[in-house]
C-alpha positions in Angstrom: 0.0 0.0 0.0 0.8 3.1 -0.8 0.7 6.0 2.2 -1.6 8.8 0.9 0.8 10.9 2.3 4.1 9.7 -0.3 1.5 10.9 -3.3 1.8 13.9 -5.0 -0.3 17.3 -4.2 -2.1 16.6 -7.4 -2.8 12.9 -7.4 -4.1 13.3 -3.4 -6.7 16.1 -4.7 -7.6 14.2 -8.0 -8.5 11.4 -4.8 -10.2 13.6 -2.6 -12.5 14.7 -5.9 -13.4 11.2 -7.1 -14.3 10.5 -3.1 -16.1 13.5 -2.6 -18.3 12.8 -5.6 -18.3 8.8 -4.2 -19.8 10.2 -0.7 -21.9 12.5 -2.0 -24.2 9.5 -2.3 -24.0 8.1 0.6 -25.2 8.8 4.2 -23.4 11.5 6.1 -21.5 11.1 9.4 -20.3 13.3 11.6 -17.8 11.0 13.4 -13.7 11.7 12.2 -12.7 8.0 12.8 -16.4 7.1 10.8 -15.1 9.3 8.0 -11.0 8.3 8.1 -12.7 4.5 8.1 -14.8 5.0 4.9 -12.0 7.3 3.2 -9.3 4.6 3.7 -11.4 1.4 2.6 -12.3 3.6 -0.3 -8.8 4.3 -1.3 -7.7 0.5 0.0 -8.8 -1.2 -3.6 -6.1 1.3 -5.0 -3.7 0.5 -2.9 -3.4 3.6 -0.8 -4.1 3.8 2.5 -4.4 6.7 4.9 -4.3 7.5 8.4 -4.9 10.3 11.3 -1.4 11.1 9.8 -2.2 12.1 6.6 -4.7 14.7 8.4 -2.1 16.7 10.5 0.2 17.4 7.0 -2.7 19.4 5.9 -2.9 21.3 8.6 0.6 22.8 8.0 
């Protein structure tokens, strides 16, 4: 797996796009780990994965 974190600015929004549209249809949580959970077994099947870790480098 790759870490979501080692993929480039524009491949990790081009990811974040295609999920946004994926969840868009789906039920809404408010829950962080809920969301992480859904966001990494979404980007599993691609072999990426992603973590609380991946959070905090957009923060900077």
């Amino acid at each position: 797996m790759t870490p979501f974190r080692e993929l480039t600015p524009v491949e990790q929004a081009r990811l974040r796009e295609a999920y946004a549209d994926e969840m868009a249809r789906q039920t809404n949580t408010c829950s962080m780990d809920e969301k992480i959970s859904r966001f990494n077994a979404w980007l599993e099947p691609q072999g990426i994965s992603f973590t609380e870790d991946d959070l905090r480098l957009q923060k900077r």
